[in-house]
Structure formats: C-alpha cells, structure tokens
C-alpha positions as CSV (number, residue, x, y, z in Angstrom):
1,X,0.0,0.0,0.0
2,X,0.5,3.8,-0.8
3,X,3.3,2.4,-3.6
4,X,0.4,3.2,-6.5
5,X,-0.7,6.0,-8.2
6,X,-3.8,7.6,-7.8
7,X,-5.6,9.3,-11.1
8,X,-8.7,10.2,-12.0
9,X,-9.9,9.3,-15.3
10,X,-12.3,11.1,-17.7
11,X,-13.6,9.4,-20.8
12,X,-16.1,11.8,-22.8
13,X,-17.8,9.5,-25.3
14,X,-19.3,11.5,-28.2
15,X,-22.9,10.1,-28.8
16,X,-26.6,11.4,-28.0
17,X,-27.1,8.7,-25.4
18,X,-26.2,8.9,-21.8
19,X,-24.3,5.6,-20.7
20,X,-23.0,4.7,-17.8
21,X,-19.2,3.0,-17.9
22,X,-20.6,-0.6,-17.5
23,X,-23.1,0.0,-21.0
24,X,-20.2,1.7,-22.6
25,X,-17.8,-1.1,-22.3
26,X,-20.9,-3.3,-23.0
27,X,-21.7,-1.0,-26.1
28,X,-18.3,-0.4,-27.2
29,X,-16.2,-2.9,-26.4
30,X,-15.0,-6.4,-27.4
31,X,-13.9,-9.6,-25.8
32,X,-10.2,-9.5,-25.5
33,X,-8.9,-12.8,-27.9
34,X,-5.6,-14.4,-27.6
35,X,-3.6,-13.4,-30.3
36,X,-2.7,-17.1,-31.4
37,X,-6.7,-16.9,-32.8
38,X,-5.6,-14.1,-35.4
39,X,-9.1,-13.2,-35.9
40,X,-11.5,-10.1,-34.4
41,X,-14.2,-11.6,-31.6
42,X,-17.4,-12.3,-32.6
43,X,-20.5,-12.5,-31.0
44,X,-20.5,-15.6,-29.8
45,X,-17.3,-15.9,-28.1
46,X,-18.6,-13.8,-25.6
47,X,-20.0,-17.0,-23.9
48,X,-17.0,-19.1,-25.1
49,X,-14.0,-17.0,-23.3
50,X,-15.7,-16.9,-19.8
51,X,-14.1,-18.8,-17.1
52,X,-16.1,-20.4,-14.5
53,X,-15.2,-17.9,-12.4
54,X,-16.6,-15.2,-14.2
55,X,-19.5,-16.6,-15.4
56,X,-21.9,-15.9,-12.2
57,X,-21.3,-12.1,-12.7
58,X,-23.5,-9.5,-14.8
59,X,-20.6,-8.3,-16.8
60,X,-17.9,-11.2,-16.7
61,X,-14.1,-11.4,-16.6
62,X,-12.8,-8.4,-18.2
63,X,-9.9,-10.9,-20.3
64,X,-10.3,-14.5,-19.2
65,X,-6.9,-16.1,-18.1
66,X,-6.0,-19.1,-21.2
67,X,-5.4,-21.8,-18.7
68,X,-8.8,-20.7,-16.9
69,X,-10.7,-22.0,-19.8
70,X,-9.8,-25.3,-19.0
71,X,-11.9,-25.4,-15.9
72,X,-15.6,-26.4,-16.0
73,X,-18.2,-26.8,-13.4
74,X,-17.7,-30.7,-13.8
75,X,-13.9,-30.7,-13.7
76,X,-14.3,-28.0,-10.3
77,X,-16.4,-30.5,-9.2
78,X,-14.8,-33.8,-9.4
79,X,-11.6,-31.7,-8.1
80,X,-13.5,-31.0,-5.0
81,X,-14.8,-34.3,-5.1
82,X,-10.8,-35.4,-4.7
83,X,-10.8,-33.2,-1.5
C-alpha cells in the first residue's frame, strides 16, 4: 500500500445517449482474444471465453486467463470431489 498511483480518469464519449461505464464497455467494447486466434471476436465468443469464475457475474471477466478455460463446473467439481 501507498506504492500506486492515484488518477482520476475522464472518458467523454461523443454520442446522444447517456451511458453509464458498464453500458459503454458493453456497447463499445469487445472480448479481448488471444492473439494465437488471429481473428476479431465475434458475438459468440462472448460465452465461449468466460471462465467459471466469471460466469456468475452481470458483466464477466474483463480478459479470461487461457489456462482458466480449461476449468468447468464438472472438472471444479470432481476436483473438490478429490478433496
């Protein structure tokens, strides 16, 4: 602690609607791919590159961690199952 900086940020979006941040980044934004994929996201890899850990929340995981993809419900599951 006290080893960051503090700033305050001010993004001015130029359009007629008021958004908050979260429906900018909904409206604006796009899911964050791993470069190996060489492609632009499309709409459905929304749902494909959430982790579990993400999945639960209104907005998701901001860039899902690779390995993370890897870990379903079942495979949690028979983890915990292991003890």
């Amino acid at each position: 602690e006290g080893n960051g900086v503090e700033a305050t940020v001010r993004i001015v979006l130029n359009t007629s609607e008021k958004l908050s941040m979260a429906q900018a980044f909904e409206h604006f934004g796009t899911v964050p791919l791993p470069p190996y994929l060489g492609r632009e996201s499309e709409a459905s890899d929304r749902g494909k590159y959430q982790t579990v850990y993400a999945k639960d929340s209104a907005s998701g995981s901001v860039a899902a961690p690779t390995a993370g993809l890897h870990f379903t419900d079942e495979l949690l599951a028979k983890i915990h199952d292991k003890g």
